[in-house]
C-alpha positions as a printed NumPy array, in Angstrom:
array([[ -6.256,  -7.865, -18.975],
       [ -7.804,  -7.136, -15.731],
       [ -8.797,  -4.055, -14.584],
       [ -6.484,  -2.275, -11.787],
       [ -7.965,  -2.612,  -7.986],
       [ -7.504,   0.332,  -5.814],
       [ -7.439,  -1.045,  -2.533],
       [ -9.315,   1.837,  -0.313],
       [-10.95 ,   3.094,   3.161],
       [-14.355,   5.088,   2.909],
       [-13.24 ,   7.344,   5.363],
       [ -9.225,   7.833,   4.706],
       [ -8.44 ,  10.874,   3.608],
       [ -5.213,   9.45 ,   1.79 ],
       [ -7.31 ,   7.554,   0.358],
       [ -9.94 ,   9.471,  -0.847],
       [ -7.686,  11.945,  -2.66 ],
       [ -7.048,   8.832,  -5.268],
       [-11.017,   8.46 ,  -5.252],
       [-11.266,  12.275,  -6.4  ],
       [ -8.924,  11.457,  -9.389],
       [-10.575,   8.792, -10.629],
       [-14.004,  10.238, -10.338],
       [-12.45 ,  13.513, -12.115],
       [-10.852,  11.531, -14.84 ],
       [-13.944,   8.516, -15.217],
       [-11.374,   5.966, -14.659],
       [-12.317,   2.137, -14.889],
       [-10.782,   0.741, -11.783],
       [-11.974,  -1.734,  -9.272],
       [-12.397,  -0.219,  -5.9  ],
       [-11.983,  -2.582,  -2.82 ],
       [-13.368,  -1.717,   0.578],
       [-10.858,  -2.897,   3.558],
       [-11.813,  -2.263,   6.921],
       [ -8.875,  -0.095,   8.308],
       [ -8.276,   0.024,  12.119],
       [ -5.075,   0.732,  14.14 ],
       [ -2.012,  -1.555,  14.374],
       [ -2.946,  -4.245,  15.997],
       [ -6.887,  -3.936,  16.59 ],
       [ -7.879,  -6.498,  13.91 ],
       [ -8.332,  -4.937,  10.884],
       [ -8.122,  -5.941,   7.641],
       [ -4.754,  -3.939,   7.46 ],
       [ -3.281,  -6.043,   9.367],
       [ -3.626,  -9.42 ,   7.919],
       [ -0.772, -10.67 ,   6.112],
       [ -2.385, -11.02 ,   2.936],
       [ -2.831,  -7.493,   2.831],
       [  0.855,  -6.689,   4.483],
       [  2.6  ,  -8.507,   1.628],
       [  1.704,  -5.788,  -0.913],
       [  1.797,  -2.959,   2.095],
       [  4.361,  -3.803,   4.728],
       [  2.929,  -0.381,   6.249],
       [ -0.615,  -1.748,   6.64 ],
       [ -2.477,   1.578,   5.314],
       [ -4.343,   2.324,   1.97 ],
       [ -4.292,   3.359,  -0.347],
       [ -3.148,   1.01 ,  -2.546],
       [ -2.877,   0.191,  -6.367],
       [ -2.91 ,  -2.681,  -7.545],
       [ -2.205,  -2.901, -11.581],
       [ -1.   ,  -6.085, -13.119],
       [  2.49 ,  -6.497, -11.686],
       [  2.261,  -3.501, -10.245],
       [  1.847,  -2.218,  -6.506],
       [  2.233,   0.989,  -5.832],
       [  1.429,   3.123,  -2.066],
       [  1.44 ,   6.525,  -1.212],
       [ -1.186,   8.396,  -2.386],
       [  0.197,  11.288,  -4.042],
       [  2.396,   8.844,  -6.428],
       [ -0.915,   7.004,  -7.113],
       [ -2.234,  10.181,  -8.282],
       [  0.142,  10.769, -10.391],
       [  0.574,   7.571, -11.839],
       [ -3.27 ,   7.382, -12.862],
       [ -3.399,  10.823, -14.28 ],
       [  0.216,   9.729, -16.628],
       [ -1.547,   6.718, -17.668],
       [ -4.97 ,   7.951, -18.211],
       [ -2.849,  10.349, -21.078],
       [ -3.325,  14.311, -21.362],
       [ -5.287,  16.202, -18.659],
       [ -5.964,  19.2  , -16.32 ],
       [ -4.844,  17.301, -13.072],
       [ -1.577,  16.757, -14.148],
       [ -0.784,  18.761, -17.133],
       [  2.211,  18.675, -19.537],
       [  3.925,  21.981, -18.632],
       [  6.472,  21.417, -16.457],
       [  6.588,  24.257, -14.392],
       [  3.46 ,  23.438, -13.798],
       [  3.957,  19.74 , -12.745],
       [  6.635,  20.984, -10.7  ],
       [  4.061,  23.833,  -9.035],
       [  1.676,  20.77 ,  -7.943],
       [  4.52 ,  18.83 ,  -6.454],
       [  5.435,  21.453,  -4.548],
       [  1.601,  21.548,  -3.161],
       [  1.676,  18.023,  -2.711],
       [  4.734,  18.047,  -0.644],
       [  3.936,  20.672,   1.502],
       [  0.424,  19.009,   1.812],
       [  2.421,  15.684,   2.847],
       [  4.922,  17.488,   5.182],
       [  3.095,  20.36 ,   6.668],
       [ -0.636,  20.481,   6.51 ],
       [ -1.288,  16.572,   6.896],
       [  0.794,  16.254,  10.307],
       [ -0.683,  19.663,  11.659],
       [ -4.216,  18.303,  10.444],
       [ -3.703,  15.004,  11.491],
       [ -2.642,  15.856,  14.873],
       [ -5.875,  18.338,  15.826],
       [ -7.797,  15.192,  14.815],
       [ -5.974,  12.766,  17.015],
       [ -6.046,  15.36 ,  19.767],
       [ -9.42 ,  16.579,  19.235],
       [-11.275,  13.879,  18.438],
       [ -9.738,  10.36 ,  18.9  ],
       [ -8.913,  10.855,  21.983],
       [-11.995,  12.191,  23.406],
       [-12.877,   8.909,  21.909],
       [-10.572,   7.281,  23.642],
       [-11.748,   8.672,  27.16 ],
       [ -8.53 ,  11.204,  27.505],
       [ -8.423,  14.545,  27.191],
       [ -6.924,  16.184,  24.384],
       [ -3.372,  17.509,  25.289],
       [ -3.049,  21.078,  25.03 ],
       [  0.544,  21.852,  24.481],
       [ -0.211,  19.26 ,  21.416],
       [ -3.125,  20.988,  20.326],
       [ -1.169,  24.55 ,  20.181],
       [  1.613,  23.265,  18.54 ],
       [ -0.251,  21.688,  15.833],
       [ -2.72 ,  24.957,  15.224],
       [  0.13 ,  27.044,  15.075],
       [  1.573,  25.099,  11.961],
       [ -1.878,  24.964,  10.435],
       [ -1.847,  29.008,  10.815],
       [  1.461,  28.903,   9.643],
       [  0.475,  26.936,   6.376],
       [ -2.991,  28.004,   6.125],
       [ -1.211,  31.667,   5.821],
       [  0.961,  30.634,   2.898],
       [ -2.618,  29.114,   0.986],
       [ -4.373,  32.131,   1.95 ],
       [ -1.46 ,  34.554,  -0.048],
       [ -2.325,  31.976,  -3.314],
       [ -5.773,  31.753,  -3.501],
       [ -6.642,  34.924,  -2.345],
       [ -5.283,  36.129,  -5.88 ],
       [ -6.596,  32.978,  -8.002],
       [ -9.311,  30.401,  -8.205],
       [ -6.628,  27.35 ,  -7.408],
       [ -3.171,  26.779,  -6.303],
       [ -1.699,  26.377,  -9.541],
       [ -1.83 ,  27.517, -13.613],
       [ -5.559,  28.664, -12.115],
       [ -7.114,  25.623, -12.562],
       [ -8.159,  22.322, -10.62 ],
       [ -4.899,  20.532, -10.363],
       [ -3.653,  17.233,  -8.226],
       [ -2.25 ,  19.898,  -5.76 ],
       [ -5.8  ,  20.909,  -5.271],
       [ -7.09 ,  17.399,  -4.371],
       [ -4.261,  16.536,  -2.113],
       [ -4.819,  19.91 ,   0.078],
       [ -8.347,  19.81 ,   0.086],
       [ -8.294,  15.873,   1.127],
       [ -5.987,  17.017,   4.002],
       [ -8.829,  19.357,   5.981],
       [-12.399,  16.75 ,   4.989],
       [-11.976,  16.534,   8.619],
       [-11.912,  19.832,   9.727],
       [-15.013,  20.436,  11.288],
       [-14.304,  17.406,  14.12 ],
       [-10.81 ,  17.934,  13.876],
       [-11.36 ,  21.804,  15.55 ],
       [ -9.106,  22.628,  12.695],
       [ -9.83 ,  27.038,  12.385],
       [ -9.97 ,  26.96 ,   9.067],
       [-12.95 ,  29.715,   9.494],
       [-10.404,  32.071,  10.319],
       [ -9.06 ,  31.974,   7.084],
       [-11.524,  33.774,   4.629],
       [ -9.36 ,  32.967,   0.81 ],
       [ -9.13 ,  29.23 ,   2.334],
       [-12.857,  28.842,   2.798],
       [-13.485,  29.95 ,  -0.332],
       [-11.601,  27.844,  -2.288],
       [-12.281,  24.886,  -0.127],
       [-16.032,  25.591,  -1.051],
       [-14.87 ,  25.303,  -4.553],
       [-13.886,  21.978,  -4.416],
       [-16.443,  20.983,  -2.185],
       [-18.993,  21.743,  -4.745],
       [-17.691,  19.597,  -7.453],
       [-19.383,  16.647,  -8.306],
       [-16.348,  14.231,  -7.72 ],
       [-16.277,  16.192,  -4.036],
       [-19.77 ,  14.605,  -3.231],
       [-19.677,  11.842,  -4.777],
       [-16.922,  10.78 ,  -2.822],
       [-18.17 ,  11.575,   0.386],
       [-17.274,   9.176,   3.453],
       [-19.873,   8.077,   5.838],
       [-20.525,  10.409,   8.44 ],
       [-17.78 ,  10.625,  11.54 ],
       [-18.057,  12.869,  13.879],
       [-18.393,  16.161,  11.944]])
């Protein structure tokens, strides 16, 4: 039976989060580099080959036997059910239900406020514009606003949930690897730093590490 392919960017952030489970957990699974680019700029992404098993055109994907499955946060959680018993996604269901909750509001909140100070701050200098500031203080207030609600966890407790490194962990962290280029103030949020420099110390963390952009 072959081995499942995770079809992956070095330097997505969706995609990494997948990378950290599988380096957490010592999966066996086939890792396959696609150059990523924008709609429409000739990447890999957008060939059709790679469109038939994601109409969207991003990674990551999974690829196991008859299965394809996107989003990143259901590949997660489908590696860690299959892989059988374990701290990232543990049998307790308050506790599963905990790291959704994280996940979600990593999806919903921090990723678009994240995403959006890179874009602004960032690709577009890239770009030759200038980044627009009405954009830029809309998207740091709802990084304050969720960096607050982080700051009230893990000011009392190691990680976001059961007190332990968890999926919701991963997905969060994954969501700010940018935030040095991205201008993203996460200095100014002392319990946030910390536990970022948690994660950043684990060996998964670095071994996972994109090539350098901009940070």
């Amino acid at each position: 039976m072959p081995k499942p392919v995770l079809y992956t960017s070095p330097g997505s952030h969706h995609a990494r989060r997948v990378a950290l489970v599988i380096q957490e957990l010592g999966l066996d699974i086939e890792q396959r580099t696609i150059d990523v680019r924008p709609r429409g700029m000739g990447g890999d992404n957008d060939k059709p080959e790679f469109l038939k098993i994601n109409p969207y055109g991003k990674v990551p994907v999974l690829q196991d036997n008859d299965l394809i499955l996107t989003e990143s946060n259901a590949i997660m959680i489908y590696l860690c059910e299959k892989h059988g018993a374990n701290p990232l996604w543990p049998d307790d269901l308050r506790e599963r239900a905990g790291i959704l909750r994280w996940q979600f509001v990593q999806a919903a909140h921090l990723s678009p406020a994240a995403d959006g100070l890179l874009y602004e701050n960032l690709v577009r200098p890239m770009m030759g514009d200038q980044p627009d500031a009405r954009a830029v203080a809309n998207a740091t207030d709802n990084f304050h606003r969720c960096a607050g609600v982080l700051d009230s966890v893990v000011s009392r407790q190691d990680y976001l949930v059961a007190n332990r490194l968890t999926c919701a962990d991963l997905s969060v962290a994954t969501a700010l690897m940018y935030a040095r280029s991205a201008k993203i103030p996460v200095s100014e949020h002392e319990p946030l730093m910390a536990w970022m420099g948690r994660i950043l110390a684990r060996p998964s963390w670095k071994a996972t590490e994109p090539p350098p952009m901009g940070r």
